[in-house]
N, C-alpha and C positions, 0 to 999 in steps of 0.2 A: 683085560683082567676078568677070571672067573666072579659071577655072581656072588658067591660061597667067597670068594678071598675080599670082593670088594664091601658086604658085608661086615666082615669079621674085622675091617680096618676103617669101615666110616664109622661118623657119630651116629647117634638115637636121630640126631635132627637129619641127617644127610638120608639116613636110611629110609628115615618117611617122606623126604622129598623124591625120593628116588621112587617109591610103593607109588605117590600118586604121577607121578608119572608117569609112570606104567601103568596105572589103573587107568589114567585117561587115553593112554594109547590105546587101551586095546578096548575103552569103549565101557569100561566098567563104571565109570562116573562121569 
C-alpha cells in the first residue's frame, strides 16, 4: 500500500504509530 493511500485510510493514532516508527528506524529518535 502506497504511503499517501495508507495515510489517508488510518487513524490520527495509527499514523503516529507508524511516524515513530519510522523515526526510529531511520535513527531520528
Amino acid at each position: 500500500m502506497p504511503p499517501s493511500q495508507k495515510f489517508t485510510t488510518a487513524s490520527p493514532q495509527l499514523i503516529n504509530v507508524d511516524f515513530v516508527e519510522v523515526a526510529a528506524g531511520t535513527g531520528i529518535v
